[in-house]
TORVEXNU-661417 format. One record per residue: x, y, z of N, C-alpha, C in turn; residue in one letter; residue number from 0. Coordinates in pm, 1 decimal. Example, Ala and Ser with C-alpha at 12.3 -4.5 7.8 and 13.67 -1.06 7.14 Angstrom:
BEGIN
[pt [1319.0 -569.0 780.0] [1230.0 -450.0 780.0] [1320.0 -330.0 780.0] 'A' 0],
[pt [1285.0 -225.0 708.0] [1367.0 -106.0 714.0] [1290.0 3.0 787.0] 'S' 1],
//
This chain:
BEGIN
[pt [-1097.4 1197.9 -629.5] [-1157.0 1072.6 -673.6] [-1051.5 963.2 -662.7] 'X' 0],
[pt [-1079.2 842.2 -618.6] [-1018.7 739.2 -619.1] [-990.8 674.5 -724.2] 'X' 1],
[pt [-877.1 659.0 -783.7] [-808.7 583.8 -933.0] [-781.7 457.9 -904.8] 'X' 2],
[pt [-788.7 385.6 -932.6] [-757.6 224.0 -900.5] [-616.0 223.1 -1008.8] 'X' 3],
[pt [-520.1 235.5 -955.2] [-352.0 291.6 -1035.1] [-264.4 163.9 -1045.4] 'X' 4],
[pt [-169.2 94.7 -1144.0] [-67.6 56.9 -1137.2] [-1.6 73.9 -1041.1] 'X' 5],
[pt [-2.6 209.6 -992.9] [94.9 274.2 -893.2] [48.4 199.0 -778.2] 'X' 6],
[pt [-84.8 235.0 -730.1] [-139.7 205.0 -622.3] [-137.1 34.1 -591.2] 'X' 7],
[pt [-182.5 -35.2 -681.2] [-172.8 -207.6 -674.4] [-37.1 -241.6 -642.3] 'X' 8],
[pt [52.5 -167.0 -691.4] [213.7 -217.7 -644.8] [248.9 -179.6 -494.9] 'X' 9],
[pt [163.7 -50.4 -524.7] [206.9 -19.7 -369.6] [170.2 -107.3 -231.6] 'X' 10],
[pt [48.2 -125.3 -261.4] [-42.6 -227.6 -171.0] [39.1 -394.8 -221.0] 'X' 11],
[pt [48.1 -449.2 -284.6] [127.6 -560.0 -312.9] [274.9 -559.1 -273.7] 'X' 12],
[pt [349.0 -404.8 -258.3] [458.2 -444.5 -220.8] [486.0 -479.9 -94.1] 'X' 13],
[pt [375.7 -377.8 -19.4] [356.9 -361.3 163.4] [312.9 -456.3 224.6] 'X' 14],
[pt [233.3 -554.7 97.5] [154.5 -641.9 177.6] [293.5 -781.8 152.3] 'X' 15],
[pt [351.5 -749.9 73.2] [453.3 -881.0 37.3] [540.2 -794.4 136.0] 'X' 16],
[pt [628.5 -733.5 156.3] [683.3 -695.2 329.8] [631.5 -762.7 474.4] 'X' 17],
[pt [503.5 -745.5 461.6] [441.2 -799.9 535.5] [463.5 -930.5 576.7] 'X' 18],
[pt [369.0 -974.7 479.3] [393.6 -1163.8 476.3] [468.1 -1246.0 436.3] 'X' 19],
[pt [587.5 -1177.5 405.3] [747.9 -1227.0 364.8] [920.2 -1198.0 454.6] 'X' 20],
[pt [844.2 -1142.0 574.9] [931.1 -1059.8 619.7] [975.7 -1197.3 703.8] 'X' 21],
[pt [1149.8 -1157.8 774.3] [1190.0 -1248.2 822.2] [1252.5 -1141.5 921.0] 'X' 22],
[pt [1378.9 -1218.0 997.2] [1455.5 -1116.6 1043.5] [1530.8 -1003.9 997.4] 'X' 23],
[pt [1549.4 -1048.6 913.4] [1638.8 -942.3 806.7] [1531.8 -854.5 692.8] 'X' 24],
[pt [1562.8 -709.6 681.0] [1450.7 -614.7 601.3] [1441.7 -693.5 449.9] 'X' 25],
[pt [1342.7 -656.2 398.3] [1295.0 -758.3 260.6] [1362.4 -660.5 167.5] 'X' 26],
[pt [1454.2 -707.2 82.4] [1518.4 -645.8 -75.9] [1438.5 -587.4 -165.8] 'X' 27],
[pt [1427.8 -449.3 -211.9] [1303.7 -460.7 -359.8] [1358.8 -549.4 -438.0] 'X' 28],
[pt [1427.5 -613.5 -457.5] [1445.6 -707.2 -579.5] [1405.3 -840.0 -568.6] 'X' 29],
[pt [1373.4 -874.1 -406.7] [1292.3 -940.2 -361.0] [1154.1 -963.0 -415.4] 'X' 30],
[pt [1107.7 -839.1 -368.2] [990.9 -792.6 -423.4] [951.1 -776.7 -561.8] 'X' 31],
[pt [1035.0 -747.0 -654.4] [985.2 -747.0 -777.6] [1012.4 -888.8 -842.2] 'X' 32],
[pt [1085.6 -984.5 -772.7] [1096.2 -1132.0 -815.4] [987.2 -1195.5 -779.1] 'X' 33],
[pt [913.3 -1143.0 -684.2] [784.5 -1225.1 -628.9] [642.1 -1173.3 -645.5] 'X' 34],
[pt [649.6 -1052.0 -685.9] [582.5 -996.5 -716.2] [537.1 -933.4 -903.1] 'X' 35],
[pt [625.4 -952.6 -957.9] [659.7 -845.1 -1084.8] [642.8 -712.4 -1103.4] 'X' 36],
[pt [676.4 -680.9 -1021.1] [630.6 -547.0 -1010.9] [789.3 -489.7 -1073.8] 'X' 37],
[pt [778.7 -404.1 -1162.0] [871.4 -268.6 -1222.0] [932.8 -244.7 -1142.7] 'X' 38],
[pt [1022.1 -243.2 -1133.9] [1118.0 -172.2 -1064.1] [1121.4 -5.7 -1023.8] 'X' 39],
[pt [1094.9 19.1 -1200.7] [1078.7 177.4 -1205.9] [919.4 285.9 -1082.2] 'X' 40],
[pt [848.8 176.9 -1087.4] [764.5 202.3 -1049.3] [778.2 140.7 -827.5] 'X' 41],
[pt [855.5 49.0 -786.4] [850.9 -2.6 -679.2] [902.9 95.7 -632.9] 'X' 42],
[pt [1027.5 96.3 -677.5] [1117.5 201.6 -586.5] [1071.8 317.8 -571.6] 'X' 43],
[pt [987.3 428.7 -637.9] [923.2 562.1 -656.1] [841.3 518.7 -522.2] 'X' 44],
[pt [753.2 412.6 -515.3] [667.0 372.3 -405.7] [668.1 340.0 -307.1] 'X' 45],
[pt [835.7 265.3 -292.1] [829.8 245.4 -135.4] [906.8 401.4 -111.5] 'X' 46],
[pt [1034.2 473.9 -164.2] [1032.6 576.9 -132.4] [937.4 673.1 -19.0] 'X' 47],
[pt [808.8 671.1 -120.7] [706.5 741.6 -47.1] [639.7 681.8 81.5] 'X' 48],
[pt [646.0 564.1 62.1] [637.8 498.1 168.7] [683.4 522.4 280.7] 'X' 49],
[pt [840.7 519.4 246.3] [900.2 553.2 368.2] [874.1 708.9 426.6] 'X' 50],
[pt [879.1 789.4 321.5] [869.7 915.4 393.6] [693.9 954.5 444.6] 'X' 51],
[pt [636.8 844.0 473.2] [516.7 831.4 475.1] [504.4 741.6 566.7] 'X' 52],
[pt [608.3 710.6 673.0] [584.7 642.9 770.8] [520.5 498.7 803.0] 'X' 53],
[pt [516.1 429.3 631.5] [430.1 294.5 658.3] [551.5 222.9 631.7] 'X' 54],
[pt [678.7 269.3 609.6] [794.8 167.3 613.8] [870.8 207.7 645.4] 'X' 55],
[pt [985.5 184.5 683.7] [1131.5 225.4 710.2] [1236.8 154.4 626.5] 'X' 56],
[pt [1303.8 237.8 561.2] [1405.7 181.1 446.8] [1541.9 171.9 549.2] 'X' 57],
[pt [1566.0 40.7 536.6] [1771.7 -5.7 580.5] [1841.1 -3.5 522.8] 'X' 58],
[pt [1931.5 66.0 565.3] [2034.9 139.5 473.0] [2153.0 -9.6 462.0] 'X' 59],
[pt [2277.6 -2.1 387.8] [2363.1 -108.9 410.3] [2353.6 -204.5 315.9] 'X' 60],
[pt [2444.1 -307.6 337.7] [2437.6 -428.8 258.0] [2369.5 -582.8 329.8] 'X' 61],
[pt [2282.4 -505.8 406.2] [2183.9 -574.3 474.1] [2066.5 -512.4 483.6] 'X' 62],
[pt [2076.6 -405.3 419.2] [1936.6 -296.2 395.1] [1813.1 -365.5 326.1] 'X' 63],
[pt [1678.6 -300.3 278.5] [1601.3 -311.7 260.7] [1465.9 -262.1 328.2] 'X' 64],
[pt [1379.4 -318.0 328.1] [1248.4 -257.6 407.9] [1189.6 -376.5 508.7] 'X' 65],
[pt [1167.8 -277.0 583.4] [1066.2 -344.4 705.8] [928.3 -279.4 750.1] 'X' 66],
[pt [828.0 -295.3 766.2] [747.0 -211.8 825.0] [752.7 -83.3 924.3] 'X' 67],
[pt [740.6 5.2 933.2] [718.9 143.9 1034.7] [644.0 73.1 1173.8] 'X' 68],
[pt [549.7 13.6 1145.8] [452.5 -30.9 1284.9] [393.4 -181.5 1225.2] 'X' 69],
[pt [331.0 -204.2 1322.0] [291.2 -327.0 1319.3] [153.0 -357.9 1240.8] 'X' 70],
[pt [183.9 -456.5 1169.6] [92.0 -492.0 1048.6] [-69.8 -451.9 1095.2] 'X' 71],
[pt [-108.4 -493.1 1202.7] [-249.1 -487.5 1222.3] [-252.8 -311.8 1262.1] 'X' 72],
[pt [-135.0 -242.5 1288.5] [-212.7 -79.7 1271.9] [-139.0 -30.6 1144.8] 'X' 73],
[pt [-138.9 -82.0 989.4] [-131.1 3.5 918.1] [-231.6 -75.5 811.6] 'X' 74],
[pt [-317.4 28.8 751.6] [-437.6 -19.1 659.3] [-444.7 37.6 532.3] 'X' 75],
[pt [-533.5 -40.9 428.0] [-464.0 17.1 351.6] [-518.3 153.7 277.4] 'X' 76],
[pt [-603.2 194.7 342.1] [-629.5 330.1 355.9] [-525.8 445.4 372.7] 'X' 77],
[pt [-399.6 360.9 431.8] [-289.4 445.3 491.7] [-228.4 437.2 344.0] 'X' 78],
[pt [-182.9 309.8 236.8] [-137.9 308.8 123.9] [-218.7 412.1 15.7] 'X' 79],
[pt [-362.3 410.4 23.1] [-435.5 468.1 -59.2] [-392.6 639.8 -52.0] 'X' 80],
[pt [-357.2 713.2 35.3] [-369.8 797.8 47.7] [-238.4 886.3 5.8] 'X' 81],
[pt [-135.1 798.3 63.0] [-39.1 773.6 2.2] [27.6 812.1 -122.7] 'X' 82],
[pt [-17.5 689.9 -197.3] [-45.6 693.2 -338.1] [-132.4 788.8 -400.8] 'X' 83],
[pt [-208.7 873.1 -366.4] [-276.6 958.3 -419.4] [-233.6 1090.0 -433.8] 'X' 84],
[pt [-109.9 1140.5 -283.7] [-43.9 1208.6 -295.7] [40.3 1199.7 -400.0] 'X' 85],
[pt [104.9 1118.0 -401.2] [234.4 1069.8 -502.5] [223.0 1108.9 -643.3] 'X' 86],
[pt [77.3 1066.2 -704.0] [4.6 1089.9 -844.7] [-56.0 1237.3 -825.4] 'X' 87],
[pt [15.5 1312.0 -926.6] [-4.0 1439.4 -945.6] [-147.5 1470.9 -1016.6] 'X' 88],
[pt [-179.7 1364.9 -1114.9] [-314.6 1398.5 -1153.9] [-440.4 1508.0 -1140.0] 'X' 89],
[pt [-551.4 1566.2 -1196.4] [-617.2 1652.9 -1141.7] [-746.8 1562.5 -1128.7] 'X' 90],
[pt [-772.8 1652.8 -940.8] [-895.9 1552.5 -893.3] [-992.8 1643.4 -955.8] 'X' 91],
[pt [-1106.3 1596.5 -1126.5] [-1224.4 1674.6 -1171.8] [-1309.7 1698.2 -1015.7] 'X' 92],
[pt [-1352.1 1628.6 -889.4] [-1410.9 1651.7 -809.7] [-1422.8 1778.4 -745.2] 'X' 93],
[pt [-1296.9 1806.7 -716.4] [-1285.4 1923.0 -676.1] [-1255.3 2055.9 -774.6] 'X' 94],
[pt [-1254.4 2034.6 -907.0] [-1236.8 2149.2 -1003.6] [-1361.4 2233.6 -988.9] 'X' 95],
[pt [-1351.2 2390.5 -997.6] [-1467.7 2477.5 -974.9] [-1596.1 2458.1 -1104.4] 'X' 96],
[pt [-1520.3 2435.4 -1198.0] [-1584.4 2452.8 -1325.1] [-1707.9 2343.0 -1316.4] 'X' 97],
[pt [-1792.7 2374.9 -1401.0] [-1932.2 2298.5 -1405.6] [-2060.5 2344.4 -1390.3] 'X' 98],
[pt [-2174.6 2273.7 -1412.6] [-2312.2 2359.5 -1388.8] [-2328.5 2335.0 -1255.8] 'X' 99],
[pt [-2442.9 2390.6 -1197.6] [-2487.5 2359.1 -1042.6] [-2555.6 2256.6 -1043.9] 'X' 100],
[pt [-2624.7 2174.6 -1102.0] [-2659.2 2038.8 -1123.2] [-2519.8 1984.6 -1048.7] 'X' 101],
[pt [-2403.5 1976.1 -1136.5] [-2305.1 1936.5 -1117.9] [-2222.3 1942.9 -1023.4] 'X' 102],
[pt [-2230.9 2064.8 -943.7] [-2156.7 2070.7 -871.2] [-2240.0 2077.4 -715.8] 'X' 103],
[pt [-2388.6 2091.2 -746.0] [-2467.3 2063.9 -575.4] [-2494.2 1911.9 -577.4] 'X' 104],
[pt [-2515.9 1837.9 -698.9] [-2577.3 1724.0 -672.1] [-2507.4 1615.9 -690.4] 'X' 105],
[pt [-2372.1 1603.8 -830.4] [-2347.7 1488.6 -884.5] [-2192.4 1531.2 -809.8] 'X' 106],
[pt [-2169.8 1593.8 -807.1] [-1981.4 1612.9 -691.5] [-2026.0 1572.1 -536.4] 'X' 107],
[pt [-2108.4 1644.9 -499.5] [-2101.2 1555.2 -353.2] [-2177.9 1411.8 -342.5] 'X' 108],
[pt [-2165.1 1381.0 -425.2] [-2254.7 1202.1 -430.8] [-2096.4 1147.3 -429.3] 'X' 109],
[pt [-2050.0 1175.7 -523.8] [-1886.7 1141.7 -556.8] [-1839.5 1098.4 -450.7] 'X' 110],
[pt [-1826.1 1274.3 -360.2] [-1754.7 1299.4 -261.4] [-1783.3 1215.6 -105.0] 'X' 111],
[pt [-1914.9 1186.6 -126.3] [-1974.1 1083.7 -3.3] [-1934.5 937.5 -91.7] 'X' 112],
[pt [-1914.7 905.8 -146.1] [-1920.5 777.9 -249.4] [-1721.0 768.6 -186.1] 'X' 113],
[pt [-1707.7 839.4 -244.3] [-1496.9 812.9 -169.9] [-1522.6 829.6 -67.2] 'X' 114],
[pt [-1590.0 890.5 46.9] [-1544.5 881.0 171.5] [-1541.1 788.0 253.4] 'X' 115],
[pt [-1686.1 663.4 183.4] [-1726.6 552.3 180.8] [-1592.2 468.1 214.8] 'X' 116],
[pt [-1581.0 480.6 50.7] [-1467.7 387.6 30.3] [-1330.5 421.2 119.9] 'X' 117],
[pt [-1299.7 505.6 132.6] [-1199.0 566.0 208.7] [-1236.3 455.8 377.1] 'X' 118],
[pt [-1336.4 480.5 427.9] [-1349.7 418.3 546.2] [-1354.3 310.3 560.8] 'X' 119],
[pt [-1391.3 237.7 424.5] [-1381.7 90.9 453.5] [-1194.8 48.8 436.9] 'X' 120],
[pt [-1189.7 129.6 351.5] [-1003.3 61.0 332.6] [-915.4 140.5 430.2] 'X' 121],
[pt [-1031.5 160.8 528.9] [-926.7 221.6 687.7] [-982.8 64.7 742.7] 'X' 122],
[pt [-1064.5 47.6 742.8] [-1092.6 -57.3 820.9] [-1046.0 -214.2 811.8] 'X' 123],
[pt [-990.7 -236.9 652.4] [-876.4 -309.8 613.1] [-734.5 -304.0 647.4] 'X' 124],
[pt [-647.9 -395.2 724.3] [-550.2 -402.4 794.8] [-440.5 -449.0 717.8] 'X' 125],
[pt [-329.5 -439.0 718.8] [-213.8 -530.7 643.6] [-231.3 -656.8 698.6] 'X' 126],
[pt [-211.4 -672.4 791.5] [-273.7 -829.2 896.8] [-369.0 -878.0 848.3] 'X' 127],
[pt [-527.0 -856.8 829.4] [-623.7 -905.3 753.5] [-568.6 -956.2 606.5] 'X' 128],
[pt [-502.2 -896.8 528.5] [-460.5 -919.4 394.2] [-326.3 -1082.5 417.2] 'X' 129],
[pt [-262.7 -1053.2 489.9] [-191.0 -1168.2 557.3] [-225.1 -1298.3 554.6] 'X' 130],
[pt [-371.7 -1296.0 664.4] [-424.8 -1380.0 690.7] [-480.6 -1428.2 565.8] 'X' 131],
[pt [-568.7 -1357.7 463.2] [-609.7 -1399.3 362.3] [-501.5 -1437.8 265.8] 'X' 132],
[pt [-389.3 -1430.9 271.7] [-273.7 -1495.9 195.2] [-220.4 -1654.8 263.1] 'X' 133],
[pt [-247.4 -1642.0 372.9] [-230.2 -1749.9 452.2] [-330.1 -1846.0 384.5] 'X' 134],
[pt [-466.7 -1802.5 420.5] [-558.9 -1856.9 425.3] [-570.4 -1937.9 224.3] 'X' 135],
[pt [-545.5 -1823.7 145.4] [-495.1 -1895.8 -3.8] [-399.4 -1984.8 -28.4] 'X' 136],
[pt [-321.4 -1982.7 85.2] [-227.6 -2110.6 58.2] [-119.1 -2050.0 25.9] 'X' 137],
[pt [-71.1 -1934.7 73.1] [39.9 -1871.5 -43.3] [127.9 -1896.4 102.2] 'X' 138],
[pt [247.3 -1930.4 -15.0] [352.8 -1964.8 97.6] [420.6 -1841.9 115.2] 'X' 139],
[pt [494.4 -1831.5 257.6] [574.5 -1710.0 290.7] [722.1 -1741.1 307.7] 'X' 140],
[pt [809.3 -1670.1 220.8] [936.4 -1728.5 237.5] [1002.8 -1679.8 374.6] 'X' 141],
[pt [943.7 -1552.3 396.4] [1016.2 -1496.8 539.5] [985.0 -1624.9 664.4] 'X' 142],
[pt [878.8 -1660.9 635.9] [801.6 -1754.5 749.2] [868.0 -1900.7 772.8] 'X' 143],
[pt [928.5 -1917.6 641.0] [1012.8 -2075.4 613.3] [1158.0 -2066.7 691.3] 'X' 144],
[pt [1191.1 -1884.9 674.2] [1351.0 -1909.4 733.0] [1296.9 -1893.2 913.5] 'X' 145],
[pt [1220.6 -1864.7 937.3] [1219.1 -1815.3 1089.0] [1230.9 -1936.0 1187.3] 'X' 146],
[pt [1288.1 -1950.5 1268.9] [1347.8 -2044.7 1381.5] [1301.4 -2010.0 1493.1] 'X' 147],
[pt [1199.1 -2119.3 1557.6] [1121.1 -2069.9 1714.8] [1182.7 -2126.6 1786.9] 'X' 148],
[pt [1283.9 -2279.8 1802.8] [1388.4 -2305.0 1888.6] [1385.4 -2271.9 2007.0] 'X' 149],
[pt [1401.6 -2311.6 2096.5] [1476.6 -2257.9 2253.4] [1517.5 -2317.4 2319.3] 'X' 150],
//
């Protein structure tokens, strides 16, 4: 079952502030939790997984930080959701054996088609789409202010 998590909103807020904040240089979590508020305790556990989850790549150094794995329009946030679901140890009741057969022929696979739903639409949501709609709110991007098109 899908949890709508602390965990998960940071996660998606941190990727998406990577995103639309990024400059030449990888974005700081402290970056991120200045622009975001996001916990610390909780960012770092998340991009972690992130990284070993292929939707970011962590830079090592005193120029380190994060950058995206691939390019904004192929990671969605279906890719965060899933993610994050690994991460949270929780028990999914969906899949627990226990229950009547009411319960488990009729009201678990409604569930189970009901997330898959949702699952496909937040594949079909892009980091790029979320961008644009930050654009489109007016939210300024600091990565976007330092960048120099020059030639």
């Amino acid at each position: 079952m899908i949890r709508l998590s602390k965990k998960m909103l940071y996660a998606i807020e941190a990727v998406l502030d990577i995103a639309y904040h990024t400059s030449s240089e990888p974005v700081l979590s402290r970056e991120i939790t200045r622009r975001q508020g996001i916990p610390r305790r909780y960012l770092e556990q998340a991009l972690q997984h992130l990284v070993r989850n292929d939707i970011l790549i962590g830079v090592r150094g005193p120029r380190g930080g994060y950058r995206l794995a691939r390019e904004r329009r192929r990671i969605s946030v279906g890719d965060i959701v899933r993610t994050v679901r690994a991460m949270e140890t929780s028990e999914n009741p969906v899949e627990s054996i226990d229950g009547s057969e009411l319960g488990s022929k009729v009201v678990r696979p409604l569930w189970v088609s009901l997330q898959s739903e949702v699952m496909d639409r937040l594949d079909c949501i892009s980091i790029d789409e979320l961008c644009s709609r930050a654009d489109e709110a007016g939210i300024n991007s600091e990565g976007r202010s330092s960048l120099d098109f020059s030639i």
